[in-house]
C-alpha positions as CSV (number, residue, x, y, z in Angstrom):
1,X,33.0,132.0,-29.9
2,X,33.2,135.1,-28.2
3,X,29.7,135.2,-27.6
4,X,29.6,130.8,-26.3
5,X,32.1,132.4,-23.9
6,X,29.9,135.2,-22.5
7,X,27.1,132.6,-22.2
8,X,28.8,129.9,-20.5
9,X,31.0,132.5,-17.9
10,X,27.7,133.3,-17.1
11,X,26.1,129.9,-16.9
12,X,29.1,128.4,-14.5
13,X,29.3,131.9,-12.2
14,X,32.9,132.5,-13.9
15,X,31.6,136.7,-15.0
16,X,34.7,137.4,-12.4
17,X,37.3,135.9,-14.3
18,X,39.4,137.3,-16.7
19,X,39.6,134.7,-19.6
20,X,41.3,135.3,-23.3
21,X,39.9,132.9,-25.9
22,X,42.4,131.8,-28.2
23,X,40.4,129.8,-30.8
24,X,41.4,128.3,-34.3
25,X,44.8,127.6,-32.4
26,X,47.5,125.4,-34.5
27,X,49.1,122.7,-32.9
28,X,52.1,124.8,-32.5
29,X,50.2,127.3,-30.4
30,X,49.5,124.8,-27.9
31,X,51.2,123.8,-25.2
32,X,50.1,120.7,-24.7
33,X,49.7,118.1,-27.4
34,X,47.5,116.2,-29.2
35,X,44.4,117.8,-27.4
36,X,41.2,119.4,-28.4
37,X,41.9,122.2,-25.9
38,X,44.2,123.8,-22.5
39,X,43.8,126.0,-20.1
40,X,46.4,128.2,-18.1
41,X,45.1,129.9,-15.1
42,X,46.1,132.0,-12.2
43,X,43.5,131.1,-9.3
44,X,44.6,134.0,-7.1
45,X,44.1,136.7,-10.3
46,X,40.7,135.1,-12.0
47,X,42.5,135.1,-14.9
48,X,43.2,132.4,-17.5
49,X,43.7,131.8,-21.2
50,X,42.3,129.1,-23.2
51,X,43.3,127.7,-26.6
52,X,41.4,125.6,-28.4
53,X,42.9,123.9,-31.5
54,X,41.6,124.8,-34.9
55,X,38.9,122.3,-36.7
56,X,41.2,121.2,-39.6
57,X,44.0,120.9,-37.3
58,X,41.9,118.3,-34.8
59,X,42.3,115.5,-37.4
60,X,39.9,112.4,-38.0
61,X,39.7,111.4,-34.3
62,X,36.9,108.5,-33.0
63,X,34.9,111.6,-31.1
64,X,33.3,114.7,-33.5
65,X,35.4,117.9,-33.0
66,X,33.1,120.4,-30.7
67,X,34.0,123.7,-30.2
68,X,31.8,124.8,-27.4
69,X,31.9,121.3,-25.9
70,X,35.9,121.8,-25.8
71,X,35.2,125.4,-24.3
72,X,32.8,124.1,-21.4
73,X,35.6,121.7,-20.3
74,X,38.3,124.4,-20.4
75,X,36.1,126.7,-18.5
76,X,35.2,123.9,-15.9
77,X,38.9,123.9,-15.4
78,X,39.1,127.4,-14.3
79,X,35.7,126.4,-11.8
80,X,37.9,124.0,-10.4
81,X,41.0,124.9,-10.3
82,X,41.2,125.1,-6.6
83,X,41.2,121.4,-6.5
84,X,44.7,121.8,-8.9
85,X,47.0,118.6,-9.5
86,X,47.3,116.0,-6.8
87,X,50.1,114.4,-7.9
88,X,48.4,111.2,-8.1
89,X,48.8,110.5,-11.5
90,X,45.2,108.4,-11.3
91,X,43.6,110.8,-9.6
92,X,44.5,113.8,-11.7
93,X,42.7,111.5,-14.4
94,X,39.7,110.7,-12.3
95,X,39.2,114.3,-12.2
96,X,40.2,115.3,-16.1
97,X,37.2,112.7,-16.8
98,X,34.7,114.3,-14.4
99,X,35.3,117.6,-16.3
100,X,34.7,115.9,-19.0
101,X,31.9,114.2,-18.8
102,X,30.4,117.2,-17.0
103,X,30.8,119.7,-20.4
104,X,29.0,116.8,-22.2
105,X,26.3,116.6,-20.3
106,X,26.0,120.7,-19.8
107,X,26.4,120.8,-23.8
108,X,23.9,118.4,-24.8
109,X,21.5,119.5,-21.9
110,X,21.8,122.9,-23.5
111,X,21.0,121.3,-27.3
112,X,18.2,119.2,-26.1
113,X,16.5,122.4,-24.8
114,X,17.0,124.5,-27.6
115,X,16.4,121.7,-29.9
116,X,19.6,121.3,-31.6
């Protein structure tokens, strides 16, 4: 994971940031709940740590767990963290599904051209 973290800072201009991977995370080790992943981040410092919940701790849910999928989105969070919460409840959504669909398409763009 370390190494998917190098590649990706690199690939989304983030090498400036300071960013402590927390992977195999229980759910108890996340602050959220009942997500794959979360970020904390401190715009002003670069900094952030992610946590991304262990595979036998994700459960049977309709989408495949994906670890570097998961890791993309938390790191697009950092990339746009200037934009931060609105406070409009739909819009904050809006823009949690942009990240989203944005790691999936970086992660399978990646796949198709290595041929996974």
């Amino acid at each position: 994971m370390q190494e998917l973290l190098k590649e990706w800072k690199e690939r989304l201009g983030l090498q400036d940031w300071y960013i402590e991977l927390r992977d195999n995370c229980s759910p108890n080790d996340m602050v959220l709940k009942d997500c794959a992943g979360e970020t904390e981040w401190q715009e002003v410092g670069k900094c952030a740590v992610i946590r991304i919940i262990s595979k036998k701790d994700y459960g049977s849910r309709i989408i495949p767990f994906d670890k570097e999928k998961t890791l993309v989105h938390e790191l697009l969070h950092c990339k746009f963290c200037l934009l931060g919460e609105s406070g409009n409840d739909l819009q904050d959504r809006i823009q949690h599904q942009l990240i989203d669909d944005m790691a999936k398409a970086l992660v399978d763009a990646k796949r198709v051209k290595l041929g996974d």
